[in-house]
MARNULUM-54857 format. One record per residue (C-alpha): y, x, z; chain; residue in three letters. Coordinates in Angstrom, 2 decimals. Last residue first. Layout:
BEGIN
(rec (Y,X,Z),"A","ala")
...
***
This chain:
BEGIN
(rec (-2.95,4.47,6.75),"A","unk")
(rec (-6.53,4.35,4.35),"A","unk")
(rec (-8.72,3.84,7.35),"A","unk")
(rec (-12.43,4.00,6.39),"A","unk")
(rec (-15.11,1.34,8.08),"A","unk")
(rec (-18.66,1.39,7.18),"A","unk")
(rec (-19.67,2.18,11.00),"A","unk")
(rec (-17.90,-1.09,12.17),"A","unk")
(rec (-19.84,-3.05,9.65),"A","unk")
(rec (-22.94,-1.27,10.89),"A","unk")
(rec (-21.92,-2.04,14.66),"A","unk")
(rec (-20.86,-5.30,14.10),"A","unk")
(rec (-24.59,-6.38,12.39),"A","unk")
(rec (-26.18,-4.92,15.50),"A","unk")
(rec (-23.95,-6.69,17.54),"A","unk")
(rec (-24.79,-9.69,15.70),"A","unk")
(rec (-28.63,-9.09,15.82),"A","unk")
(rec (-28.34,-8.89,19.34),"A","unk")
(rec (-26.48,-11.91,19.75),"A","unk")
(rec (-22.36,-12.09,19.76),"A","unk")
(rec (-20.91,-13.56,22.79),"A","unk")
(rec (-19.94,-17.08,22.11),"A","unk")
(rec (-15.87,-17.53,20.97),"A","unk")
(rec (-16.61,-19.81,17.15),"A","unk")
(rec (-13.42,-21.07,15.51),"A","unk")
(rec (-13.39,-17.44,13.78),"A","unk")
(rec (-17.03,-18.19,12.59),"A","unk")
(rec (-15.96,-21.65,11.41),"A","unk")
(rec (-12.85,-19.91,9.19),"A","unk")
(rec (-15.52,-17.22,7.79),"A","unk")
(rec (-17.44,-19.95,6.54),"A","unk")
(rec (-14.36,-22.14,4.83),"A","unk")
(rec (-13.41,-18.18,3.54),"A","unk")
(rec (-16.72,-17.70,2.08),"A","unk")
(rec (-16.81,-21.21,0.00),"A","unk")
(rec (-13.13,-19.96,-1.73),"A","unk")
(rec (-14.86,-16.59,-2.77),"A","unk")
(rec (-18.02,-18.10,-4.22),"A","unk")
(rec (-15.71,-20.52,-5.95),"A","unk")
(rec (-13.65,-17.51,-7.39),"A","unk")
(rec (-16.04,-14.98,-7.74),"A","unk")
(rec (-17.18,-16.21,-11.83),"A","unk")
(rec (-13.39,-15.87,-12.43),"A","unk")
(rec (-13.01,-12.67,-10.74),"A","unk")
(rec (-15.88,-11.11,-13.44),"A","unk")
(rec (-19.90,-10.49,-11.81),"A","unk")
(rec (-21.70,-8.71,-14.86),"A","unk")
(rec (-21.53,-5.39,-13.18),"A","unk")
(rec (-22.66,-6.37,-10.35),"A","unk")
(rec (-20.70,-6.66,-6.68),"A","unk")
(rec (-20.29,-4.96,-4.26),"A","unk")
(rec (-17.86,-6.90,-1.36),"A","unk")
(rec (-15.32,-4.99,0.47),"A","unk")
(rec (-13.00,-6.29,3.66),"A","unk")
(rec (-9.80,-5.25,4.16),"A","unk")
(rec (-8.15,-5.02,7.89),"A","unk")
(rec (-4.47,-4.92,8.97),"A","unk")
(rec (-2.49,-2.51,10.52),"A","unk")
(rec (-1.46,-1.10,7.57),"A","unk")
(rec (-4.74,-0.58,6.03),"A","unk")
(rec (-7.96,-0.47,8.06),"A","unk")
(rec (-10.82,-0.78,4.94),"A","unk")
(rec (-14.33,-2.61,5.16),"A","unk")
(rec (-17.54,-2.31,4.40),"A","unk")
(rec (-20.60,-3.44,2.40),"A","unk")
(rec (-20.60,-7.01,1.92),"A","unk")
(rec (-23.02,-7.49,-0.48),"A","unk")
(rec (-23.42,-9.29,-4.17),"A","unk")
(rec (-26.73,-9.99,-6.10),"A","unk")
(rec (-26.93,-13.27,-5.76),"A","unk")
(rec (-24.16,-14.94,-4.14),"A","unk")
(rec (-20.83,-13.88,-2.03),"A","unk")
(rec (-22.44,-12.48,0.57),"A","unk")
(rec (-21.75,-12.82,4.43),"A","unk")
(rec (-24.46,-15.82,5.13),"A","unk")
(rec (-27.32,-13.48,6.01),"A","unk")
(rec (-27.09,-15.27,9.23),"A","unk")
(rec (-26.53,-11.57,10.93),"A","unk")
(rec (-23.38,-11.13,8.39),"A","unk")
(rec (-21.65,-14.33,9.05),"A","unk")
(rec (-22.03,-13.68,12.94),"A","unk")
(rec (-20.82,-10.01,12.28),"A","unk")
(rec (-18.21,-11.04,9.73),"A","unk")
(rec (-16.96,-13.42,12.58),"A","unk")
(rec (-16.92,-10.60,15.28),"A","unk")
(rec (-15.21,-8.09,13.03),"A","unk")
(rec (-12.71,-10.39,12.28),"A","unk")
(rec (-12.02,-11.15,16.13),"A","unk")
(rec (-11.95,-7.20,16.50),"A","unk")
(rec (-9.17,-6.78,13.74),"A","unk")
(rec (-6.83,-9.22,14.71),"A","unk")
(rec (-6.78,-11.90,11.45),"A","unk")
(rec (-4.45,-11.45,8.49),"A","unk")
(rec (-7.23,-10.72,5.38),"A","unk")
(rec (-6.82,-8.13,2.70),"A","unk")
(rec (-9.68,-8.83,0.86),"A","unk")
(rec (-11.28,-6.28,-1.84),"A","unk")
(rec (-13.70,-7.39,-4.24),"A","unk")
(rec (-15.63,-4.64,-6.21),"A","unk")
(rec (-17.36,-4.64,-9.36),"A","unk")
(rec (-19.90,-1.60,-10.04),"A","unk")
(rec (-21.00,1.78,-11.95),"A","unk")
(rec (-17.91,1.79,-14.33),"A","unk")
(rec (-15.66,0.28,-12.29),"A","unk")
(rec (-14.01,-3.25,-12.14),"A","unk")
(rec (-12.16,-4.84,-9.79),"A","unk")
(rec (-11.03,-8.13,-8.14),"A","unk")
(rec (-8.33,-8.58,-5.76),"A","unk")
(rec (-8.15,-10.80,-2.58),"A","unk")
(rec (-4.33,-11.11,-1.22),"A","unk")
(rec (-4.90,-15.08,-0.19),"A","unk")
(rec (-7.82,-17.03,-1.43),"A","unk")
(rec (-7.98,-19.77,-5.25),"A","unk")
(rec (-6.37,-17.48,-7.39),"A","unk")
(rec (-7.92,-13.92,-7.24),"A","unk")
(rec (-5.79,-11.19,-8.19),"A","unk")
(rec (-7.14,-8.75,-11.11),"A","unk")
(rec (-8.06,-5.73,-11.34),"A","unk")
(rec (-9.12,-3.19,-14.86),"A","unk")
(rec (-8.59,0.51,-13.01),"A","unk")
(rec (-5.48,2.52,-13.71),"A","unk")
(rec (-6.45,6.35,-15.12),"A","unk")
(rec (-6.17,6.16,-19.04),"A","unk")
(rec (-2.69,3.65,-18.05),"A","unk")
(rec (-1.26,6.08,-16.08),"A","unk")
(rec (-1.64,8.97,-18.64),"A","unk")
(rec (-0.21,6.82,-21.63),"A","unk")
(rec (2.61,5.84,-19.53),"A","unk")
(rec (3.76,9.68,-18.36),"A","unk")
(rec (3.33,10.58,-22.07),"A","unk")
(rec (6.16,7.49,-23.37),"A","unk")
(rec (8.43,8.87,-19.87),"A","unk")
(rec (8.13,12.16,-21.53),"A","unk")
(rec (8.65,11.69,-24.95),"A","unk")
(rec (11.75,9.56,-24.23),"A","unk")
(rec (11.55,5.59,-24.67),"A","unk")
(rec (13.65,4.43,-27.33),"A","unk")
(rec (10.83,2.48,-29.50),"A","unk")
(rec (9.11,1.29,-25.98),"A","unk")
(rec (12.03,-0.60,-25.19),"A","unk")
(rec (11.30,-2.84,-21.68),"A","unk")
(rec (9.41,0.33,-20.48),"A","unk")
(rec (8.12,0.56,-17.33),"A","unk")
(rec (6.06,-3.17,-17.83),"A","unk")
(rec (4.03,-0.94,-20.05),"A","unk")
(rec (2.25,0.20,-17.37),"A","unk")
(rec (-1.22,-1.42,-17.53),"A","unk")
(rec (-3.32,-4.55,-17.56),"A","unk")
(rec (-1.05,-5.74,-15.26),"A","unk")
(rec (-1.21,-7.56,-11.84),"A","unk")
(rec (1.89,-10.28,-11.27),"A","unk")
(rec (2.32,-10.43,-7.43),"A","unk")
(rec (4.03,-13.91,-6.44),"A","unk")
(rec (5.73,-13.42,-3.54),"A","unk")
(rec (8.09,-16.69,-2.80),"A","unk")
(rec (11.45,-16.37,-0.68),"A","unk")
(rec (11.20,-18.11,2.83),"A","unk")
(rec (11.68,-14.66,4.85),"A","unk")
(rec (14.41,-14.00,2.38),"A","unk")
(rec (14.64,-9.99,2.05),"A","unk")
(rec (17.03,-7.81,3.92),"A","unk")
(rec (16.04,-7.35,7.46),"A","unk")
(rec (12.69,-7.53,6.70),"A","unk")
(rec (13.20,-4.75,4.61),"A","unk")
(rec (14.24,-2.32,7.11),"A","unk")
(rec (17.74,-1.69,7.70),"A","unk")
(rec (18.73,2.06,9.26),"A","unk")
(rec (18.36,3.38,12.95),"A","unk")
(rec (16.75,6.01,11.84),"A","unk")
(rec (18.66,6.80,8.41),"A","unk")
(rec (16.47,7.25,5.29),"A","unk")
(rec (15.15,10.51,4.45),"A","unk")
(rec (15.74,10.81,0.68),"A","unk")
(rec (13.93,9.99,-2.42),"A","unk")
(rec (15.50,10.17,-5.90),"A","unk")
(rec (16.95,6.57,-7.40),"A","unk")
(rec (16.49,6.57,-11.33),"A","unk")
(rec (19.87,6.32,-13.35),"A","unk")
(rec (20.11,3.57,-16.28),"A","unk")
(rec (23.12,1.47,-14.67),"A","unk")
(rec (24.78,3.48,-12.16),"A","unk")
(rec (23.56,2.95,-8.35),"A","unk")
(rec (25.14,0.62,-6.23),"A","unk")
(rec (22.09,-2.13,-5.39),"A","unk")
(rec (19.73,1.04,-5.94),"A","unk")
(rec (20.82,2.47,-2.73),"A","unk")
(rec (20.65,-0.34,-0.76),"A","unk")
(rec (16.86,-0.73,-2.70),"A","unk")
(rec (15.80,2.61,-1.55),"A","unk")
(rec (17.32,2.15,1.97),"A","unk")
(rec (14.73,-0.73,2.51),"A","unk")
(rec (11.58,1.00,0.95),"A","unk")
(rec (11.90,4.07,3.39),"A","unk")
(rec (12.42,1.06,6.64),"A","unk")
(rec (9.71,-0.98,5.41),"A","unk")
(rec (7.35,2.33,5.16),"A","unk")
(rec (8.34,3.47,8.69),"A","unk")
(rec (6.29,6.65,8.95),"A","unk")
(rec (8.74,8.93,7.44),"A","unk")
(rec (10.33,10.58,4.45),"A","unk")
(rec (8.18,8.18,1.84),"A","unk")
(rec (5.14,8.85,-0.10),"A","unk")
(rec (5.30,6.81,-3.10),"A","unk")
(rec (3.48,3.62,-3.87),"A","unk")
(rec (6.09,1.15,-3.42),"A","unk")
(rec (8.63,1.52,-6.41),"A","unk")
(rec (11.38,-0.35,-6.34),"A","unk")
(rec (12.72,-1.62,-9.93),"A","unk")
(rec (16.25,-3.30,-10.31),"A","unk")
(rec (18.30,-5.16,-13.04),"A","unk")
(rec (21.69,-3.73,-13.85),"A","unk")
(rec (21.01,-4.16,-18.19),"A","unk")
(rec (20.59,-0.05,-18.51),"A","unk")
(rec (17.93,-0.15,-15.94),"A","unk")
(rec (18.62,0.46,-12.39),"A","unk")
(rec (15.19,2.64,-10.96),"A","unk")
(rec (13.63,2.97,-7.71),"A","unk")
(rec (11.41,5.49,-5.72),"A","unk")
(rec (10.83,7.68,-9.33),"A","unk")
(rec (7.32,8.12,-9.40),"A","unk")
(rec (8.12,10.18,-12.73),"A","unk")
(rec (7.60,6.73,-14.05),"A","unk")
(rec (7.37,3.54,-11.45),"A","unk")
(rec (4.79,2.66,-9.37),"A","unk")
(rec (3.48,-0.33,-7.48),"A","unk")
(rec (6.33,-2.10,-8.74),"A","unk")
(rec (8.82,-4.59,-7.13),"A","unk")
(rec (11.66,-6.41,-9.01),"A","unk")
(rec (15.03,-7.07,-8.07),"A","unk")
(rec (17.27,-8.99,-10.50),"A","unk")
(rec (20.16,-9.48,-12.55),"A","unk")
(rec (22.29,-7.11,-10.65),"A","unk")
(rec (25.61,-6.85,-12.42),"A","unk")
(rec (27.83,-8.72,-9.65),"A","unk")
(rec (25.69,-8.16,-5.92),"A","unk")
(rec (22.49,-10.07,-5.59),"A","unk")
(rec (23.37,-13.21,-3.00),"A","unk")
(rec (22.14,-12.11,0.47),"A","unk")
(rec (18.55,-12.78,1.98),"A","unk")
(rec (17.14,-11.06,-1.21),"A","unk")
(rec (14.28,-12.58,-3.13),"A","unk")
(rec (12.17,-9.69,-4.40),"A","unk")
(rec (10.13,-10.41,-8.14),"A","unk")
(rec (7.07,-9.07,-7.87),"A","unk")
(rec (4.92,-6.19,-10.29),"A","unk")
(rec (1.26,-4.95,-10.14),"A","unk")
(rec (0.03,-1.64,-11.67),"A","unk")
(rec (-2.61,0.11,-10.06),"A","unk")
(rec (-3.87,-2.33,-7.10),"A","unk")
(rec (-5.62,-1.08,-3.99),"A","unk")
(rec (-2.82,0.69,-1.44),"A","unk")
(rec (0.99,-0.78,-2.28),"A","unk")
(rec (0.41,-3.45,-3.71),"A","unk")
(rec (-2.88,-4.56,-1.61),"A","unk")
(rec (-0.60,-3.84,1.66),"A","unk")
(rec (2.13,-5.68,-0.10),"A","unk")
(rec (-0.28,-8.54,-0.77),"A","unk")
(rec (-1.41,-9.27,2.58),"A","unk")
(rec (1.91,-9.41,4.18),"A","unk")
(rec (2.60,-12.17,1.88),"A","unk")
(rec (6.07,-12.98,3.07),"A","unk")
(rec (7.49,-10.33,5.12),"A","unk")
(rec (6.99,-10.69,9.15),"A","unk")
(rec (4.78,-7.42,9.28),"A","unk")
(rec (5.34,-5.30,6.72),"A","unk")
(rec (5.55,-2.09,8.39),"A","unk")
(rec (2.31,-2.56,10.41),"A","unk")
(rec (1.60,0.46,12.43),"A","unk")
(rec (4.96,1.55,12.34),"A","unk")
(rec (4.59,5.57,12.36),"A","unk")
(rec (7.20,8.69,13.89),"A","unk")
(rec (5.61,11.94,11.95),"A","unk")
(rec (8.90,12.15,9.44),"A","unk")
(rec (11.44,11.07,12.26),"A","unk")
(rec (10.10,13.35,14.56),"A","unk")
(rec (10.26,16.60,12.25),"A","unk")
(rec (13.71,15.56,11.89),"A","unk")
(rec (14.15,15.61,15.53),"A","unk")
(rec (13.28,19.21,16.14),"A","unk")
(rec (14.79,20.52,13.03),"A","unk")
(rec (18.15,19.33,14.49),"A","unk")
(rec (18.10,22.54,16.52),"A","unk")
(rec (15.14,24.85,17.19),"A","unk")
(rec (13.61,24.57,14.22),"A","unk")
(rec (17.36,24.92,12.68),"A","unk")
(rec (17.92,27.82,13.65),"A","unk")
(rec (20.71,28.19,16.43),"A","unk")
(rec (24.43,28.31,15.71),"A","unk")
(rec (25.63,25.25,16.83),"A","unk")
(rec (27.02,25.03,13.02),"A","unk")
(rec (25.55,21.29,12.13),"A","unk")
(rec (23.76,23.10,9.31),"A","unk")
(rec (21.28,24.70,11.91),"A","unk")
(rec (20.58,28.63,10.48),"A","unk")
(rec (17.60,28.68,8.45),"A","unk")
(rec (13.99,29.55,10.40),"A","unk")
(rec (12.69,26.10,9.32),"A","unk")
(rec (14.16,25.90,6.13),"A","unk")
(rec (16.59,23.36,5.51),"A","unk")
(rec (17.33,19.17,5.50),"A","unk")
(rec (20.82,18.35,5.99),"A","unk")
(rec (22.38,16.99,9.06),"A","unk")
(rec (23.63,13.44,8.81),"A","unk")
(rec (19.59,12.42,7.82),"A","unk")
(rec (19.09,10.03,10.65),"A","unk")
(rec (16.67,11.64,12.52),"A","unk")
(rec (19.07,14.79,12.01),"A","unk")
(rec (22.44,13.07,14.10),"A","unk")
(rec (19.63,11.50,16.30),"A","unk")
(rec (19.21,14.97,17.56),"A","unk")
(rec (23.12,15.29,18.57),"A","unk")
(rec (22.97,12.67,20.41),"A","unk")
(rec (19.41,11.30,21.49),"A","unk")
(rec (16.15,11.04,20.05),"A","unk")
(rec (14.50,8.12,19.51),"A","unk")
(rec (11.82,7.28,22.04),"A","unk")
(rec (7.79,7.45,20.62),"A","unk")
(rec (6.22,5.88,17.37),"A","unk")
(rec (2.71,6.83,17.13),"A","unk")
(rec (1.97,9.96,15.43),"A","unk")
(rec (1.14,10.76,11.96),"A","unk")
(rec (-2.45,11.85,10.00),"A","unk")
(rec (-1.57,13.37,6.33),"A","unk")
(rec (-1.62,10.26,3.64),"A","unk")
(rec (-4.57,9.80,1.34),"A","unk")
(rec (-3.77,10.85,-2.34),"A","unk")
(rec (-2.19,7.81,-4.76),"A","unk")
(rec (-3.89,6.96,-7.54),"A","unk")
(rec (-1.20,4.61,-8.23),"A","unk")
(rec (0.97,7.93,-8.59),"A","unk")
(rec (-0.24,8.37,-12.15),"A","unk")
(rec (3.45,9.61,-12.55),"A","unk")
(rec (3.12,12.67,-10.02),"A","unk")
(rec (4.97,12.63,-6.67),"A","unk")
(rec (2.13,10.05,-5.38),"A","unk")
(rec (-0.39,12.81,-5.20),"A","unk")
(rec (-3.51,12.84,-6.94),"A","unk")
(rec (-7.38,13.05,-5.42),"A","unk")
(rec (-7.05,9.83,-2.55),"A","unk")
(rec (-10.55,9.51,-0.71),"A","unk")
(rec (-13.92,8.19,-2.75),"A","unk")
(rec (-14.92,5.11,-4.01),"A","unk")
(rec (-17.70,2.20,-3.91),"A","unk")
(rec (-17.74,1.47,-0.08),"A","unk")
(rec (-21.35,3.28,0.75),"A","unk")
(rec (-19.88,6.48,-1.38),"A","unk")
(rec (-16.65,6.12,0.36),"A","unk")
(rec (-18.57,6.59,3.99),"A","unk")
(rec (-20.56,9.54,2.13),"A","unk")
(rec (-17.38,10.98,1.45),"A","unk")
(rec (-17.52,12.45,5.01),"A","unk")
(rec (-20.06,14.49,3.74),"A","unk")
(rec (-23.99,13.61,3.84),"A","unk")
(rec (-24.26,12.69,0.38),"A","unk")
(rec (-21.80,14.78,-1.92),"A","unk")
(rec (-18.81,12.57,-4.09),"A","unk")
(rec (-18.52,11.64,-7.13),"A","unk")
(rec (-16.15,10.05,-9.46),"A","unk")
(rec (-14.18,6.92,-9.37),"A","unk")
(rec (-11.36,6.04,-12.01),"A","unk")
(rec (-8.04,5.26,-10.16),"A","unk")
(rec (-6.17,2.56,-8.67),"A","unk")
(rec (-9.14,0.59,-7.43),"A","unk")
(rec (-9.58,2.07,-4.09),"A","unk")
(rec (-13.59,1.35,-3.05),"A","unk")
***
């Protein structure tokens, strides 16, 4: 179902079997490598609980530096530092935000960004003027060496979103990135750090009102504005990315649906805003009327939980491209509006049709 990297196989009767149904299978590369769009799925975190106090919000916020667990405490009390700032800094990496881009523009589309599409780019509109020698911001889903940000040799800006960050507050990760970036030297990469806990988060720096307008690429060559000068190793890390990123494209006529195409199948993946359950519902009363396709030969077959928000998936044939899905796609969200409208208790066949949908889910974060 992801559409960042190549599919393969997976056994029947596994818990792949769920990605099988959907058209994929789980994360198999890690974000720290440069074909980071493939990204591998995320290790389980806790729900966000009390920030620690004194001295232990000292860690959370990344005053005390990071060592080994059995290492005396930097801060000099004495004690290791499992025992000592350890404690919270373990917190702040397991502490999540369900939805961490809530309240940005285009909610939709960062979650597709940042889980579904390989190489996508947006311009970021900053609440504050862009300090002397910035040009611009710009978003990417990755960047080379999955470098968190990069300032270019001409000031401008790239943040990438598709790297694992220090802790479950994606927004917040993203947000001390870019402050960084802002004052970095001209032509340096940004390296990852644990970001402070009671830093900014992005909402608290871009313009609510600015436009998102994802551009989706054909590849990576957006990293490199020279090619000719490019080192060998940046020039290798593009070639690999682009071998792996999957042919997508964003729909025109809906909001944050994305097209693919895989060797086997076409997929469309919708990233829509509605409360989970209530979207359930409607897809369930769509589903039950046989009304949930998106024409012949197409088939709702699942859906994703990503970010706090849910992603429905259509199969579709080979033959099917995003322009042909376009109409089809624009006549499905007027029925899935009227289904939403609609608060009857669900029928049999309707709760039938919830429970398979429900069945078919897999939660990406």
């Amino acid at each position: 179902m992801l559409c960042r990297a190549r599919p393969g196989t997976l056994s029947t009767g596994s818990r792949g079997s769920s990605y099988e149904r959907l058209g994929s299978r789980p994360y198999e590369s890690s974000r720290n490598r440069e074909t980071s769009t493939m990204a591998k799925k995320r290790p389980q975190t806790k729900a966000k609980q009390p920030q620690p106090q004194g001295g232990a919000r000292a860690a959370a916020d990344g005053d005390v530096p990071v060592v080994g667990a059995r290492e005396p405490c930097p801060c000099g009390s004495g004690r290791r530092y499992k025992a000592c700032h350890g404690r919270a800094a373990a917190h702040a990496v397991t502490e999540l935000v369900q939805r961490p881009f809530e309240g940005l523009p285009s909610e939709g589309d960062w979650i597709a960004l940042r889980e579904l599409v390989p190489a996508a780019t947006v311009e970021l509109h900053l609440k504050e003027p862009l300090p002397e020698g910035v040009p611009s911001v710009t978003l990417a889903t990755v960047l080379p060496m999955a470098w968190p940000a990069l300032r270019r040799e001409d000031g401008s800006i790239l943040i990438g979103l598709q790297n694992d960050t220090a802790s479950g507050d994606i927004s917040r990760d993203l947000a001390d990135t870019l402050q960084r970036a802002l004052t970095a030297e001209p032509g340096t990469p940004v390296q990852g750090r644990r970001a402070p806990g009671d830093g900014v988060r992005l909402q608290d720096l871009l313009d609510p009102e600015g436009a998102f307008e994802p551009v989706v690429h054909a590849g990576f060559e957006f990293w490199v504005p020279d090619a000719q000068n490019a080192t060998t190793e940046v020039t290798a890390s593009l070639e690999r990315a682009n071998a792996a990123a999957i042919p997508t494209v964003k729909l025109a006529g809906v909001d944050a649906a994305y097209w693919c195409e895989t060797p086997d199948k076409n997929h469309l993946r919708w990233v829509m805003p509605h409360p989970e359950e209530q979207l359930l519902d409607a897809l369930a009363r769509l589903h039950a009327a046989g009304r949930s396709s998106l024409g012949e030969g197409t088939r709702l077959v699942g859906s994703f939980r990503a970010h706090g928000l849910t992603v429905p998936v259509w199969d579709l044939p080979t033959g099917v491209t995003a322009e042909d899905i376009e109409k089809p796609a624009s006549e499905f969200a007027e029925r899935l509006a009227a289904a939403l409208a609609t608060d009857a208790p669900l029928t049999g066949d309707e709760r039938r049709a919830r429970g398979g949908l429900t069945n078919r889910q897999v939660t990406l974060s």
